[in-house]
C-alpha positions in Angstrom: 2.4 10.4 3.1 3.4 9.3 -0.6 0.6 10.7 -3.0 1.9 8.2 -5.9 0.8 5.7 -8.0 -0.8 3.4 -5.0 -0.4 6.2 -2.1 -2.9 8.7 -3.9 -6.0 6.4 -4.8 -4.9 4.8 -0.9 -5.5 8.2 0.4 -8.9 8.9 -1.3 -9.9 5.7 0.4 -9.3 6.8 3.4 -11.0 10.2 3.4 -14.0 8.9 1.7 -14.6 6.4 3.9 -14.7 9.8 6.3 -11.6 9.5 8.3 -9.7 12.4 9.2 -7.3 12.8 6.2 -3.5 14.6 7.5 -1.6 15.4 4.3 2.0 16.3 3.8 3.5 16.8 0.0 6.7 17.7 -1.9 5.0 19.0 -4.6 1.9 21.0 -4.8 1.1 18.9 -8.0 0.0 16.3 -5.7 -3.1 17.6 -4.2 -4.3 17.9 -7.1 -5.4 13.9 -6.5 -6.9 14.6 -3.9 -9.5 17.4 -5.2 -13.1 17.1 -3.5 -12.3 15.1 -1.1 -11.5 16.7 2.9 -8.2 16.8 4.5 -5.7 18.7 6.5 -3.0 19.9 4.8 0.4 20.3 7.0 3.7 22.5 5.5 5.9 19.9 7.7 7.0 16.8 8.0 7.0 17.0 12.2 3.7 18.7 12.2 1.8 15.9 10.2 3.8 13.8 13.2 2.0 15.6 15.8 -1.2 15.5 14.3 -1.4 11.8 13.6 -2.7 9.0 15.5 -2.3 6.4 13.1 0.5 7.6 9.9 0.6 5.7 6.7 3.9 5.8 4.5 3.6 4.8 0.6 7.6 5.5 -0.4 9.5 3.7 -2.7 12.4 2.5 -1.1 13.5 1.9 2.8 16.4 5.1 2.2 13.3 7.6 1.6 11.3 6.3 4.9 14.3 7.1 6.7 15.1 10.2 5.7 11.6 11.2 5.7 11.4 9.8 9.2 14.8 11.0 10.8 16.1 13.8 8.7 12.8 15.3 8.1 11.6 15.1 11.7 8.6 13.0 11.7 9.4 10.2 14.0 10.3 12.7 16.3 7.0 14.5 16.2 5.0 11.2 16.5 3.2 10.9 19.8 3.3 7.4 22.3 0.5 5.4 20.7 0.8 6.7 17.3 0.8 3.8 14.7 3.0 4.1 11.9 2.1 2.0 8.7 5.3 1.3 6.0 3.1 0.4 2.8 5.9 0.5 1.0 8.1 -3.2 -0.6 11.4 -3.4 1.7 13.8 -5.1 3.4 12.3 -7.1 6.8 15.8 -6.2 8.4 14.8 -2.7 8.3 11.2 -3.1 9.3 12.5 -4.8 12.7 15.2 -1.9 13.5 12.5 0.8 12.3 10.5 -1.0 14.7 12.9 -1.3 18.0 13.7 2.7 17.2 10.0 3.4 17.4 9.6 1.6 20.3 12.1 4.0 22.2 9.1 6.9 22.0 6.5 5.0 22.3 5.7 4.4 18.8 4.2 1.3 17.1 5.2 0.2 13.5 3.6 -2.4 11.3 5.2 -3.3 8.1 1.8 -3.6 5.7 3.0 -3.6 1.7 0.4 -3.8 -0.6 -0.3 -6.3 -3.3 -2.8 -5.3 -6.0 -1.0 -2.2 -8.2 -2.5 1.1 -9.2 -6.1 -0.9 -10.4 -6.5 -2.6 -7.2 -5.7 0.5 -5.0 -8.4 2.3 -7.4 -11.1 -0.4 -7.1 -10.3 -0.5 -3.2 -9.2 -4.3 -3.4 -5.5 -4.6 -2.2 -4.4 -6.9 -0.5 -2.2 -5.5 2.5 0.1 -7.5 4.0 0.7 -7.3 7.9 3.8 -7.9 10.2 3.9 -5.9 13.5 2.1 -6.2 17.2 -1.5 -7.3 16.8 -3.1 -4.0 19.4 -1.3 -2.0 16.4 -3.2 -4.0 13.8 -6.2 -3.9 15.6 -6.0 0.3 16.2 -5.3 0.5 12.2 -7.1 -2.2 10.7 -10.3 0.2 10.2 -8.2 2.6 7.5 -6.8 -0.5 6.1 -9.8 -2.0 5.6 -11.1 1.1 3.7 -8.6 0.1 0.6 -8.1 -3.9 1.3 -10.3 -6.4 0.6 -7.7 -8.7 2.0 -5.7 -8.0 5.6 -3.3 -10.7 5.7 -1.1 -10.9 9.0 1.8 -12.7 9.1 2.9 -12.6 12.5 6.2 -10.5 14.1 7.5 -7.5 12.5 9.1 -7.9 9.1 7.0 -10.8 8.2 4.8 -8.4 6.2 7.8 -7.8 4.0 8.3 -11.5 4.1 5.3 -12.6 3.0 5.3 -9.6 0.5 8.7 -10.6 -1.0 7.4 -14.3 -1.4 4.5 -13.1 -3.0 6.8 -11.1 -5.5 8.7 -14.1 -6.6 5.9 -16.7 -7.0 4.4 -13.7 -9.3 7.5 -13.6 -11.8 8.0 -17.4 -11.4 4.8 -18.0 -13.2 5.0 -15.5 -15.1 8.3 -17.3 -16.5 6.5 -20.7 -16.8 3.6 -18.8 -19.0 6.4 -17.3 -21.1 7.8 -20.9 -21.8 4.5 -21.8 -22.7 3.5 -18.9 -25.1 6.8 -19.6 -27.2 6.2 -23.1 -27.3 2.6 -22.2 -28.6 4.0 -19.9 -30.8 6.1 -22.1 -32.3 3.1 -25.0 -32.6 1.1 -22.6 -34.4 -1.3 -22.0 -32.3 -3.9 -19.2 -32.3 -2.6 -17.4 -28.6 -5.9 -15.4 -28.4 -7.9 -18.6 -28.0 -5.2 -20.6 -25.9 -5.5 -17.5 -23.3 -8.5 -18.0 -23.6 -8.6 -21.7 -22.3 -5.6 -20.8 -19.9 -8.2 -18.0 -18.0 -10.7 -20.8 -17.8 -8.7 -24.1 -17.1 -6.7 -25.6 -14.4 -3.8 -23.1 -15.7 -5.1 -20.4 -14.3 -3.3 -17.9 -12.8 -2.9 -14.4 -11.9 0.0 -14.2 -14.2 -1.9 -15.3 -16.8 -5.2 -12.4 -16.4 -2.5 -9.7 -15.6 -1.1 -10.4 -19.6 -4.6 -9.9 -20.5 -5.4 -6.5 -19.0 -3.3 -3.9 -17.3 0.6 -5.6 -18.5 0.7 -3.9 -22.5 3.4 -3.8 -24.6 3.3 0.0 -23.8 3.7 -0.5 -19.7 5.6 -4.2 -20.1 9.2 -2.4 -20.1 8.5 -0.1 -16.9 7.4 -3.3 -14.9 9.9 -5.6 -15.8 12.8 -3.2 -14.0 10.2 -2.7 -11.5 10.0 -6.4 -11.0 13.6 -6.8 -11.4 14.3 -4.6 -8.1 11.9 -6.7 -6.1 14.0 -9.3 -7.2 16.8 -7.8 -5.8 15.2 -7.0 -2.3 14.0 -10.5 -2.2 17.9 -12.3 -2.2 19.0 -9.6 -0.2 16.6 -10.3 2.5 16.4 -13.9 2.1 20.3 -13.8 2.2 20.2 -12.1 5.2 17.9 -14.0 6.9 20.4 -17.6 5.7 18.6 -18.7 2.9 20.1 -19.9 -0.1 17.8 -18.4 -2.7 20.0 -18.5 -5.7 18.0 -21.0 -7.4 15.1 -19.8 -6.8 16.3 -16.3 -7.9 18.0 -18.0 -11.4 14.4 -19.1 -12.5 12.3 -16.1 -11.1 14.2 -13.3 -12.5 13.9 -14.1 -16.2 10.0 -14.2 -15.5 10.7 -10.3 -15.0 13.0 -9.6 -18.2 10.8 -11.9 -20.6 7.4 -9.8 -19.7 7.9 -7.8 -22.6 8.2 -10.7 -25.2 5.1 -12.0 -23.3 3.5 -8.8 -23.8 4.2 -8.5 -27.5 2.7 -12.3 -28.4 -0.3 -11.7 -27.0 -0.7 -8.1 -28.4 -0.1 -9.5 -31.5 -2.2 -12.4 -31.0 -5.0 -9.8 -29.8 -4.8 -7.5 -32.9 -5.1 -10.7 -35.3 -7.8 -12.3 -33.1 -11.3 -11.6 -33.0 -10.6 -8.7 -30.7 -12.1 -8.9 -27.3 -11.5 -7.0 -24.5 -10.3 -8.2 -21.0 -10.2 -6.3 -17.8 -8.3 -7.3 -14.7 -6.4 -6.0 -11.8 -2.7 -5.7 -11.9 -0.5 -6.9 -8.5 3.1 -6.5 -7.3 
């Protein structure tokens, strides 16, 4: 469920490696994404429930899981055994009382966001991240392994959100030290095309660094930085809640989120008045 920007391509996955797709939409827009490809279409929430033995949710925030999953039925309709699959970034205090409430009927739920954006669910190279009981991994790790070309478990339920949260913050903390470094090479005169160039092949290297080359524009730079800037938020709140003091670490990552479309702008700039080549990579969060 959650035919978005990582949920639809996730979804195609899935039915073309030939599982037995269950569908349920809001909006009849979004089957559009899924054209060609077989699945089951259900009109309710409780009936995709029922017809599920393993249920994958790509929402945005915890609030729409639970309504989806209490309000709208569908935890209800879910039989014992069932395995249900939160792809989505969140809190690991809400994974672990998802999971205990589960538990109550029988159902199993591993927390499993994804790291890799739009491009990597397209390519089929995320990496999903895994906290839950390892039988439920085991049962699931066939679909996952449809759209991952990494499965990283992490242990108990709400690790996966953990280790996704981590991963988060480590992403806009270099992506704060590259800033740094493209104003002081700005400000040295230095052609930024070619120094991007030696950063993608030196010791420098980072993700960070390939992700200013490719899919982060000036045009998308804007969205993702208050993207990045709520991940930011649901990394203190976690970390607070689990008794870490994270307020440094939060002081330096968060301006690696608001400065990405400065970043953006140098090296579009630096691109138009360079010798114009083309890079290509995959985008994460």
């Amino acid at each position: 469920m959650g035919l978005g920007d990582q949920g639809a391509p996730m979804a195609r996955a899935i039915a073309t490696a030939g599982f037995d797709l269950q569908v349920w939409v809001r909006r009849e827009a979004s089957l559009n994404e899924l054209e060609g490809l077989p699945h089951t279409r259900h009109e309710s929430l409780a009936d995709l429930g029922g017809a599920s033995e393993i249920l994958g949710l790509c929402l945005r925030e915890d609030s729409d899981i639970e309504e989806v999953l209490i309000a709208g039925g569908l935890l209800a309709a879910m039989e014992p055994g069932t395995v249900l699959i939160n792809h989505g970034t969140g809190l690991p205090g809400y994974a672990s009382s998802l999971a205990d409430r589960a538990a109550r009927t029988g159902v199993l739920v591993l927390d499993a966001p994804v790291s890799g954006g739009r491009a990597g669910a397209e390519a089929r190279r995320l990496t999903t991240i895994v906290g839950g009981p390892e039988p439920a991994l085991a049962k699931a790790r066939p679909v996952l392994d449809s759209f991952s070309t990494t499965i990283a478990y992490m242990g108990a339920v709400g690790s996966g959100q953990i280790g996704k949260l981590i991963n988060n913050a480590l992403l806009m903390m270099n992506q704060r030290s590259i800033q740094d470094i493209l104003v002081l090479a700005r400000n040295l005169g230095l052609d930024l095309d070619r120094l991007v160039d030696l950063l993608l092949s030196g010791t420098g290297r980072s993700f960070a660094v390939e992700a200013l080359t490719g899919p982060v524009t000036a045009a998308n730079a804007a969205h993702l930085e208050v993207l990045q800037a709520i991940d930011m938020d649901i990394f203190t709140e976690a970390m607070t809640a689990l008794g870490q003091d994270v307020a440094q670490l939060d002081a330096y990552a968060r301006p690696g989120a608001h400065g990405l479309p400065m970043a953006a702008e140098l090296l579009a700039e630096g691109l138009e008045s360079g010798p114009g080549r083309s890079r290509s990579v995959g985008v994460r969060r």
